[in-house]
C-alpha positions as a printed Julia matrix, in Angstrom:
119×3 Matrix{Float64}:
   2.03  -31.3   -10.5
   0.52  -29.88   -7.32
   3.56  -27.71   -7.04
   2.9   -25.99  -10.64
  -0.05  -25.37   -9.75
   0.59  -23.5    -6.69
   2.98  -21.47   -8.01
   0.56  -20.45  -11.13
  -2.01  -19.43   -8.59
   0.38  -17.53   -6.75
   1.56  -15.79   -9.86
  -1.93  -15.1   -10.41
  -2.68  -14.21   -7.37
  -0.4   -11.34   -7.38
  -1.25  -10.32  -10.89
  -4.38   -9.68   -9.44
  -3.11   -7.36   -6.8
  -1.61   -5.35   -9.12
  -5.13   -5.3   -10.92
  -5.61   -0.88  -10.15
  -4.23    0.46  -13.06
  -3.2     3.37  -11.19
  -0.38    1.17   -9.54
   0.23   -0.16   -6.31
  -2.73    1.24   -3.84
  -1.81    2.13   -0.4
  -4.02    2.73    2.54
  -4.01    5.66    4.71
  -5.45    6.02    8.1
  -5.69    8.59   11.03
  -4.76   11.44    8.83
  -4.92   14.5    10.27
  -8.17   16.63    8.76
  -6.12   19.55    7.46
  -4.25   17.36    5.36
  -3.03   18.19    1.51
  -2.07   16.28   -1.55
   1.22   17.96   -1.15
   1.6    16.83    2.52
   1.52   13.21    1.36
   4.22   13.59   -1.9
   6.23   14.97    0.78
   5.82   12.52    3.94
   6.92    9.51    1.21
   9.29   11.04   -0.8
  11.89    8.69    0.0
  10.26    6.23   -1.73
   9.89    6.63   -5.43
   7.05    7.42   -8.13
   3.73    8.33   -6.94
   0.97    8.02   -9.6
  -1.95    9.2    -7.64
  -3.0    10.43   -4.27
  -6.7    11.05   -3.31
  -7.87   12.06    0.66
 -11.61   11.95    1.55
 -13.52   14.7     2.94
 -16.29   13.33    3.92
 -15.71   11.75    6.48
 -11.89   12.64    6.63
  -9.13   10.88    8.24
  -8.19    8.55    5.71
  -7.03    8.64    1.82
  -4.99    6.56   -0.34
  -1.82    6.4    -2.66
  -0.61    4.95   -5.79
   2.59    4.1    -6.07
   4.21    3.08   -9.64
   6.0     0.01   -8.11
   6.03   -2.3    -5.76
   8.27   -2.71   -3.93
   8.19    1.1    -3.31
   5.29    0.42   -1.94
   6.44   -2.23    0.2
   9.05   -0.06    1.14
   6.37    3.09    2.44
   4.5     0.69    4.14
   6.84   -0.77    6.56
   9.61    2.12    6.74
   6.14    4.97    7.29
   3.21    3.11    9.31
   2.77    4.72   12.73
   4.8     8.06   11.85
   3.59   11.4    12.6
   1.92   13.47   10.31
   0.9    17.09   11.35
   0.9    15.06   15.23
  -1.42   12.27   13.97
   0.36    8.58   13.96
  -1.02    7.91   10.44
  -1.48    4.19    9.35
   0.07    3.05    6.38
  -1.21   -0.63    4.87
  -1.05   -2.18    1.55
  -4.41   -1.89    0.43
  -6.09   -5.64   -1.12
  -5.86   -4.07   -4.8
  -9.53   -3.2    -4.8
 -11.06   -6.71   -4.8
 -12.99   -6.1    -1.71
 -12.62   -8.13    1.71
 -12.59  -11.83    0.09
  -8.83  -12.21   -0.63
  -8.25  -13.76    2.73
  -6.86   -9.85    4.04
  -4.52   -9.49    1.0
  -2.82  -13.02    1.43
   0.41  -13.24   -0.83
   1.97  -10.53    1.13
   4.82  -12.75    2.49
   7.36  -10.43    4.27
   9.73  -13.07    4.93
  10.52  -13.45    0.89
  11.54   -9.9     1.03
  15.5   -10.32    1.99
  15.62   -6.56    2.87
  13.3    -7.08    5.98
  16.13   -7.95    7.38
  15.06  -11.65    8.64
């Protein structure tokens, strides 16, 4: 039926988003330049396992984050976007799992199935 197969692409869909072995990848933006691995464990701390964190130099101002699950990563992205950092309002996105821009801007991220956003 057209509904099974909906829900099997949406099931693979979001297989595919978890695709980075690493874990869940977050975005960073704005980050200040003086910025440290350490600096990042410690602004989302709240919010469970962190596999991997990597900042770029060159330029700088942006970096990313692993987290081991998702909904952690959920959780940093909508409780941490916008908060300050060393005075820098650092962007915080769920990054489209490394497939490049052709997922239709990381479709399947449907806040209004998560009950705890409170809608």
């Amino acid at each position: 039926s057209m509904m099974n197969e909906m829900r099997g692409h949406i099931i693979a869909e979001a297989h595919e988003m978890s695709g980075d072995p690493k874990g869940w990848k977050v975005f960073l933006g704005n980050l200040p330049p003086d910025v440290e691995v350490r600096d990042l464990r410690d602004f989302f701390r709240d919010f469970g396992a962190i596999n991997d964190c990597w900042i770029a130099r060159k330029p700088p101002g942006f970096g990313f984050v692993w987290f081991d699950d998702e909904r952690d990563a959920r959780d940093a992205v909508r409780n941490m976007d916008r908060r300050e950092l060393h005075g820098n309002r650092v962007r915080v996105e769920l990054s489209n799992g490394g497939r490049g821009g052709g997922g239709g801007g990381g479709g399947g991220f449907r806040r209004d199935d998560d009950r705890r956003y409170g809608r």
